[in-house]
One Martini backbone bead per residue (centre of mass of N, CA, C, O) as a GRO file, in nm:
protein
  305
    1UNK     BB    1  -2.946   0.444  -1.503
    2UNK     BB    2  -2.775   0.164  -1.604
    3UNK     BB    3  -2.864  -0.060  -1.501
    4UNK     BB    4  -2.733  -0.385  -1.628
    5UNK     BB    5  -2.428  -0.224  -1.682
    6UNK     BB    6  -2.432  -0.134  -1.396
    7UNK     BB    7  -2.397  -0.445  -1.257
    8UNK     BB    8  -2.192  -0.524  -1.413
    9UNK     BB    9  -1.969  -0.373  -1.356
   10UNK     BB   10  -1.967  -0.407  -1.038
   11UNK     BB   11  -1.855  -0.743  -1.088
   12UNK     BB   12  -1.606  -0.666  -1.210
   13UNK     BB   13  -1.496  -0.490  -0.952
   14UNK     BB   14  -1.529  -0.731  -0.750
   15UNK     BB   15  -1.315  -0.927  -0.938
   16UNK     BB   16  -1.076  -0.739  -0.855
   17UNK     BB   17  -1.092  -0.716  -0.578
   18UNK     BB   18  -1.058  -0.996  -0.465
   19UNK     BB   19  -0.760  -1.032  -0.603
   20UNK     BB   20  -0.606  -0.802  -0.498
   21UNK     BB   21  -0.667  -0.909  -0.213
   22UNK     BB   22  -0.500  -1.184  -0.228
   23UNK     BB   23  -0.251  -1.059  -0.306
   24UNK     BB   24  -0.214  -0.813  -0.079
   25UNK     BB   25  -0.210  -0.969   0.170
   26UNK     BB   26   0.015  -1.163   0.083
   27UNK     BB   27   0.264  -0.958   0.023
   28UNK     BB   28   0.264  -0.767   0.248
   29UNK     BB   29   0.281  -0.959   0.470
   30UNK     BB   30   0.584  -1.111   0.406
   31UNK     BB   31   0.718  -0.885   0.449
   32UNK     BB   32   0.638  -0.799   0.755
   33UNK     BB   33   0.780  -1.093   0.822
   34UNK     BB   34   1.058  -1.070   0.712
   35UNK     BB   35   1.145  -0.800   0.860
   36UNK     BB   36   1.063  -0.912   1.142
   37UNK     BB   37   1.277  -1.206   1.128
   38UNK     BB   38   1.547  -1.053   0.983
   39UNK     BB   39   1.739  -0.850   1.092
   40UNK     BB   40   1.911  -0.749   0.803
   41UNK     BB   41   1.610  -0.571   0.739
   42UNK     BB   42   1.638  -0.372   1.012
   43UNK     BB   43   1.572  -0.061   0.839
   44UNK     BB   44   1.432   0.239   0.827
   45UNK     BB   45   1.296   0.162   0.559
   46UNK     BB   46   1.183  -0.085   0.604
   47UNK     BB   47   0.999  -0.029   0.815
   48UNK     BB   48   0.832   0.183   0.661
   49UNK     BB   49   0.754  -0.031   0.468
   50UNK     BB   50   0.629  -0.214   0.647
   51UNK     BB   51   0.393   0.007   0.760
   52UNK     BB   52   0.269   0.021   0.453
   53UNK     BB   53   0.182  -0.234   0.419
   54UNK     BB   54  -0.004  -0.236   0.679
   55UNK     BB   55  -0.214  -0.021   0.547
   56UNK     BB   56  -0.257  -0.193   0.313
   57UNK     BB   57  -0.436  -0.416   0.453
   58UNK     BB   58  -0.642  -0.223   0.578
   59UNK     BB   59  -0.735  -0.129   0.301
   60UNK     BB   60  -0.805  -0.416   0.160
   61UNK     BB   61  -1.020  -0.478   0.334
   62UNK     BB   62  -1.193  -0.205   0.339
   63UNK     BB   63  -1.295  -0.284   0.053
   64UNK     BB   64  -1.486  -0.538   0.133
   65UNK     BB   65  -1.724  -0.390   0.200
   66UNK     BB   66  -1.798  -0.312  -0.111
   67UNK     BB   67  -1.833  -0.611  -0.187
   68UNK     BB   68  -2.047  -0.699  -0.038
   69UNK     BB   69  -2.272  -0.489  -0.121
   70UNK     BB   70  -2.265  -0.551  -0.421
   71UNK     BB   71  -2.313  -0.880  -0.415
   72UNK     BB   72  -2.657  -0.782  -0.254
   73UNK     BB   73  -2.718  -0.468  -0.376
   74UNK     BB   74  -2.636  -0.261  -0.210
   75UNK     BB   75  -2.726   0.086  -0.139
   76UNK     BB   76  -2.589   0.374   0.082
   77UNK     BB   77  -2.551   0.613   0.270
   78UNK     BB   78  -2.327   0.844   0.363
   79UNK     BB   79  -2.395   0.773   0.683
   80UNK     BB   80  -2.384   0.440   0.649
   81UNK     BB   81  -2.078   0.410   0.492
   82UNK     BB   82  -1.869   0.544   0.624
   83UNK     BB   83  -1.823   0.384   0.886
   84UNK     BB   84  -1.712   0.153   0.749
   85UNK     BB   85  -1.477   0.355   0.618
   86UNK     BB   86  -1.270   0.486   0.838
   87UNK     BB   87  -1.059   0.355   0.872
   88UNK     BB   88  -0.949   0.312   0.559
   89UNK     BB   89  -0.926   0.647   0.565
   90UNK     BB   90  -0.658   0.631   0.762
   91UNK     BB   91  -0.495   0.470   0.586
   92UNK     BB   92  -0.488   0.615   0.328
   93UNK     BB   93  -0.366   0.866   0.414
   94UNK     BB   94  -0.121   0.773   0.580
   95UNK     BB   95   0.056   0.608   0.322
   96UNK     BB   96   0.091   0.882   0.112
   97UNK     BB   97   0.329   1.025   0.331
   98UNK     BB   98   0.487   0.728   0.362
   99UNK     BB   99   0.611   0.761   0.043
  100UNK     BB  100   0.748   1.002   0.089
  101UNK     BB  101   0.935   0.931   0.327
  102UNK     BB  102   1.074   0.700   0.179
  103UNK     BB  103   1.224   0.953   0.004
  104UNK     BB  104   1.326   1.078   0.194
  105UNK     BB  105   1.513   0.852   0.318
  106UNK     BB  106   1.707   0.867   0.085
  107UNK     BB  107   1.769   1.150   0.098
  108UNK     BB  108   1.931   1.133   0.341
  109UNK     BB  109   2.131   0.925   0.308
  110UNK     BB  110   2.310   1.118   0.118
  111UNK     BB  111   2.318   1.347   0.264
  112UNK     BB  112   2.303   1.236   0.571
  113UNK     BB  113   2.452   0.996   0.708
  114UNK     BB  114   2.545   1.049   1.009
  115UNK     BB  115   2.252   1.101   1.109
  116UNK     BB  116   2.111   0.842   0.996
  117UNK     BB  117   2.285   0.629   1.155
  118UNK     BB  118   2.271   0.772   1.492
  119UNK     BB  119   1.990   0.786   1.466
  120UNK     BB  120   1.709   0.642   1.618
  121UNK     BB  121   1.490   0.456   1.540
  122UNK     BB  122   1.289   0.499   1.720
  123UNK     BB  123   1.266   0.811   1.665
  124UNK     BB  124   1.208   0.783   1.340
  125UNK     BB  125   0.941   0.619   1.341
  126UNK     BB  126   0.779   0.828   1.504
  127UNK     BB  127   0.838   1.100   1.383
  128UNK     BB  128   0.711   0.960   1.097
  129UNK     BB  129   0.412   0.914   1.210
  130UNK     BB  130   0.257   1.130   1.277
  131UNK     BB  131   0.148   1.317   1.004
  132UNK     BB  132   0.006   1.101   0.894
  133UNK     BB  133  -0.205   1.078   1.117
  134UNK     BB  134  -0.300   1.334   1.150
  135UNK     BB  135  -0.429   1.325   0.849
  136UNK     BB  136  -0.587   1.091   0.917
  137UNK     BB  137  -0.776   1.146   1.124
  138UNK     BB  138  -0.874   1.455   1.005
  139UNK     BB  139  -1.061   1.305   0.793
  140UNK     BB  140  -1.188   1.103   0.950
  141UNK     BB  141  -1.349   1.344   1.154
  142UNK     BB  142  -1.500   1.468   0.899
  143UNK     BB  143  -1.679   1.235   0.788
  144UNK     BB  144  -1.839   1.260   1.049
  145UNK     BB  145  -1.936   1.575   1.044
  146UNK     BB  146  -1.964   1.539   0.704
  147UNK     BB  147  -2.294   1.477   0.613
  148UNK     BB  148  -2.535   1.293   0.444
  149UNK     BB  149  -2.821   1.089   0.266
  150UNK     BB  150  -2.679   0.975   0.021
  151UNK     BB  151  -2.631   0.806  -0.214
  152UNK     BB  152  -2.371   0.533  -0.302
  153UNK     BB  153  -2.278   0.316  -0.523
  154UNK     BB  154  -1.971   0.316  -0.363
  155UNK     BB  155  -1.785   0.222  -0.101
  156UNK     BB  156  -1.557   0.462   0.009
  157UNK     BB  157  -1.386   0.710   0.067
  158UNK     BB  158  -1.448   0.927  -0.131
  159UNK     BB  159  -1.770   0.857  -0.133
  160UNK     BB  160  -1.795   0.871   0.211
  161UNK     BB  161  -1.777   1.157   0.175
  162UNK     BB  162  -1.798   1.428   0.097
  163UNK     BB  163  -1.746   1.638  -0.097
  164UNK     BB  164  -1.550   1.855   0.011
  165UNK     BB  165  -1.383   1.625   0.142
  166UNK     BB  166  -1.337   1.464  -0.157
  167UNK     BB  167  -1.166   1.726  -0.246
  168UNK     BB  168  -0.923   1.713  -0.062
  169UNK     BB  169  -0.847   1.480  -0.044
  170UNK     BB  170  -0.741   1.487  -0.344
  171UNK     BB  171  -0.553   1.674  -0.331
  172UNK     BB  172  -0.371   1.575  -0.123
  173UNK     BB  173  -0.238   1.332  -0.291
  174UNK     BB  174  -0.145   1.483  -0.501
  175UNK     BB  175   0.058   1.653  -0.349
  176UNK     BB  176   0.208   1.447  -0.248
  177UNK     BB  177   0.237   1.314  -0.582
  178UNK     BB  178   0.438   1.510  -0.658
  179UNK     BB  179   0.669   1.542  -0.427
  180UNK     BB  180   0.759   1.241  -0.466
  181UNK     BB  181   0.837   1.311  -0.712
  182UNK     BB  182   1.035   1.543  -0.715
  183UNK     BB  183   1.255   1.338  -0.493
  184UNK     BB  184   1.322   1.134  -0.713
  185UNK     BB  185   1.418   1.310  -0.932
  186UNK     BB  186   1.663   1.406  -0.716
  187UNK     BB  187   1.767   1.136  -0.704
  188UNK     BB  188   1.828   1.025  -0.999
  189UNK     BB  189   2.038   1.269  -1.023
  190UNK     BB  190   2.238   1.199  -0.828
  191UNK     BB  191   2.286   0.889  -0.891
  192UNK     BB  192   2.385   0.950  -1.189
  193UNK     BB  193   2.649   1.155  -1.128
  194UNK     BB  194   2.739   0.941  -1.014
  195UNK     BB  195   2.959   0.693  -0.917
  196UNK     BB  196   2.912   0.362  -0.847
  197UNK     BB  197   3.150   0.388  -0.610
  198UNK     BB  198   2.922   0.635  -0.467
  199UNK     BB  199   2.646   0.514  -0.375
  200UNK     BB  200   2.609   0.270  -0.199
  201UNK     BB  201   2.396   0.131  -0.035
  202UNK     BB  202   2.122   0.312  -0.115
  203UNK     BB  203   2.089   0.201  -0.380
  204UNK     BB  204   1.977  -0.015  -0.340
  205UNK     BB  205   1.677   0.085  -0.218
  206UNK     BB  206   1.623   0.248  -0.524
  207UNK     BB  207   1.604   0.024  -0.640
  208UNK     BB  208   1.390  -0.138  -0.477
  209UNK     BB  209   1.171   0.137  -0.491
  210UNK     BB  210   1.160   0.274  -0.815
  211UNK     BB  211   0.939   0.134  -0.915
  212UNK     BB  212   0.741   0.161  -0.705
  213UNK     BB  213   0.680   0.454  -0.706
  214UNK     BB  214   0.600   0.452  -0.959
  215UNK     BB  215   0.313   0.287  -0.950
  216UNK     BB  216   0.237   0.495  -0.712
  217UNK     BB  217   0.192   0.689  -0.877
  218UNK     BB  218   0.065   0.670  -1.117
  219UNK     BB  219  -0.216   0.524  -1.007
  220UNK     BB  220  -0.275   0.771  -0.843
  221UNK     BB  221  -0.267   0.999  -1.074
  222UNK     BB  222  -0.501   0.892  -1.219
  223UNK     BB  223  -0.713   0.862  -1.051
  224UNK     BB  224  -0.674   1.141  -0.874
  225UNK     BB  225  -0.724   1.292  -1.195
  226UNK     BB  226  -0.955   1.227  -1.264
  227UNK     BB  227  -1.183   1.306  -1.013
  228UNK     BB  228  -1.074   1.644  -1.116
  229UNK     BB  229  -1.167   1.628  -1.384
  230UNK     BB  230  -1.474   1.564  -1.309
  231UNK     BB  231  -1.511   1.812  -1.088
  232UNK     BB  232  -1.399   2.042  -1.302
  233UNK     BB  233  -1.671   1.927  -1.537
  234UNK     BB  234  -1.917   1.894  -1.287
  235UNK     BB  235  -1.937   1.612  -1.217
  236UNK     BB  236  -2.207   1.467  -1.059
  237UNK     BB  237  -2.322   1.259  -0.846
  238UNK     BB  238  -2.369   0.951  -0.996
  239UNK     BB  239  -2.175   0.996  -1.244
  240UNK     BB  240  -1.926   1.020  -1.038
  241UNK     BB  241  -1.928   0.779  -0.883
  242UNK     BB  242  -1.887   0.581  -1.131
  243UNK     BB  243  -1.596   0.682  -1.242
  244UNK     BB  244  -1.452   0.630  -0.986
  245UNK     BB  245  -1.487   0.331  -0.947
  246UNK     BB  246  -1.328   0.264  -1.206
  247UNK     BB  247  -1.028   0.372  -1.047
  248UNK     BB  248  -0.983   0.141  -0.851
  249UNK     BB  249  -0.804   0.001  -0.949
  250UNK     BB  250  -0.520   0.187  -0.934
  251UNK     BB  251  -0.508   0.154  -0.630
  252UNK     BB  252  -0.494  -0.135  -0.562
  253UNK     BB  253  -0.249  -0.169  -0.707
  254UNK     BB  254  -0.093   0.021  -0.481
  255UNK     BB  255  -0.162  -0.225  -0.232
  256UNK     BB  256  -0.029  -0.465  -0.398
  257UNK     BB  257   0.319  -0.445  -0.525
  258UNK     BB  258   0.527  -0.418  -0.348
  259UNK     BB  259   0.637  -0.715  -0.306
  260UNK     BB  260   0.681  -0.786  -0.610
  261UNK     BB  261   0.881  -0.599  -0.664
  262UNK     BB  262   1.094  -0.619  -0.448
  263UNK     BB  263   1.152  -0.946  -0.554
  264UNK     BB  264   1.233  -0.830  -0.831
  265UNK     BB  265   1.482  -0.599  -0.739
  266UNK     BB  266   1.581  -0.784  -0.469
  267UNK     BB  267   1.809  -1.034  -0.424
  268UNK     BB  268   1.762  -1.020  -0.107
  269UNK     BB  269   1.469  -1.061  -0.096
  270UNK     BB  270   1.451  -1.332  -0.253
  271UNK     BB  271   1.625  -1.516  -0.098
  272UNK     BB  272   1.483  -1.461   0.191
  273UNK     BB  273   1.226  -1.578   0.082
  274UNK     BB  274   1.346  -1.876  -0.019
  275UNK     BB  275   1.400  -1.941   0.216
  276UNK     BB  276   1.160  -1.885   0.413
  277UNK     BB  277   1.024  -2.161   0.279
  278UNK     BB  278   1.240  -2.397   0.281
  279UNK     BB  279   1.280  -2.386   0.607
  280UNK     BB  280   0.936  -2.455   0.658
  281UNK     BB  281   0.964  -2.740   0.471
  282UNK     BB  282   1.235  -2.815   0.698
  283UNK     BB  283   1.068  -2.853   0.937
  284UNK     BB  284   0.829  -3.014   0.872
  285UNK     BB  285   0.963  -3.276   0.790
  286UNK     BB  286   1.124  -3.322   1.055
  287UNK     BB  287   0.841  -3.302   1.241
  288UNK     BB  288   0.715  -3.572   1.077
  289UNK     BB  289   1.035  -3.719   1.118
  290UNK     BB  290   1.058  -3.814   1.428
  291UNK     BB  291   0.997  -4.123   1.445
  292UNK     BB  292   1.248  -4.202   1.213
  293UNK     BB  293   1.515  -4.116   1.304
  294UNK     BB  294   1.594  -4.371   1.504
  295UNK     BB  295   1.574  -4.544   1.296
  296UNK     BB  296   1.608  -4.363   1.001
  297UNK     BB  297   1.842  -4.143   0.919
  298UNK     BB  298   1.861  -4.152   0.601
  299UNK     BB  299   1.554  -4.110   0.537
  300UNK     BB  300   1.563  -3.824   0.682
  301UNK     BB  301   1.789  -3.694   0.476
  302UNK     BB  302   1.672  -3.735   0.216
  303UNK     BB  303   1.400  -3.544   0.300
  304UNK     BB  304   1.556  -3.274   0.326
  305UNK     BB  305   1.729  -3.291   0.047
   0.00000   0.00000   0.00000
């Protein structure tokens, strides 16, 4: 249908596809390297954070599939595509609810602070993650009992899917994307109409937080709103996998900007990002310079420093 415009197409979504994997990969790594190495940084928002970020990079795998497919130009169909990308599918849907926690989690922080303090971390991370995989499961689920033979564009969760299924997915996402915007919006609310000194630790996470989330609903508002208003005004078939695949930069997007937005709005965890890269290119050295210790200290010295 679309010819020579439509393969071309194809290789441009490929070939952002490919940028936001490497950087999408290259930043959630790091924050949950970070999460993980340092002790100050482990408190319930952040594991949270990093949980969601470990989604991320299994999301941005999953989009692999598909850019493998368009560069050899294979196109399969929905029997033969879903299995392909279900893991893909139980972590997209997990991810989305586990952002609406991440901001009840703030508010959680400011409303009930004495029980936030005191509840076991380990049983508030179990806790918040139940719901989000039982609905990442039953989509995961869904997409295998319900398929047919169609051709589709592209392989990715929403067009892996049937038209049904395809169609509460869309759904599921804006629900929980209406939810976290007004959980922020009642978040701003709080924290604008409070004293600078009666904010607290919380504002940090907020601050921290506050444009990632605006990214990631906005992202995700225009894709999965694009979606439903293609299939609001009837178009089906090859021509809504088409558009469909063209919003897939916007998702892209949220998979991939959490760190970056992190290390730019929190001076702290840009401090702890640049110290450790400095401290292993300071291990490097020591451990290159390991022969020459004992012979020249002071040029050990000037190596390091």
């Amino acid at each position: 249908m679309y010819g020579m415009f439509g393969r071309a197409n194809q290789l441009i979504i490929v070939t952002y596809k490919i940028i936001y994997f490497f950087a999408g990969i290259f930043g959630n790594a790091c924050l949950i390297y970070m999460i993980a190495s340092i002790k100050k940084l482990q408190t319930k928002s952040s594991i949270l954070q990093a949980v969601q970020s470990f989604c991320h990079i299994i999301c941005l795998i999953g989009t692999q599939v598909d850019t493998i497919l368009t560069i050899l130009d294979i196109k399969l169909p929905r029997n033969q595509c879903y299995p392909k990308v279900s893991i893909y599918t139980l972590f997209e849907t997990a991810q989305s609810m586990i952002m609406l926690f991440l901001v009840l989690d703030i508010l959680i922080i400011v409303k009930h602070p004495r029980f936030y303090h005191t509840f076991s971390t380990k049983k508030y991370i179990i806790l918040s993650m139940i719901l989000p995989f039982i609905c990442g499961f039953g989509f995961f689920t869904w997409g295998f009992l319900d398929t047919d033979d169609e051709t589709v564009i592209f392989c990715n969760p929403p067009l892996g899917l049937s038209l049904t299924a395809s169609t509460w997915f869309f759904r599921y996402i804006l629900f929980l994307n209406v939810l976290t915007l007004l959980v922020f919006l009642v978040l701003i609310k709080i924290f604008y109409t409070k004293g600078r000194a009666q904010r607290g630790d919380s504002w940090k996470v907020m601050k921290r937080l506050q444009l990632s989330v605006v990214i990631f609903v906005c992202s995700w508002f225009i894709a999965q709103s694009a979606n439903s208003v293609f299939i609001a005004m009837g178009i089906r078939g090859e021509t809504f996998n088409f558009l469909c695949a063209n919003v897939s930069f916007f998702v892209l997007l949220s998979f991939s900007q959490t760190f970056y937005v992190i290390i730019w709005k929190s001076k702290e965890y840009r401090q702890h990002f640049v110290n450790l890269w400095c401290t292993r290119s300071i291990s490097q050295d020591i451990t290159g310079a390991g022969s020459t210790i004992k012979s020249n200290p002071v040029a050990m010295i000037s190596r390091t420093f």
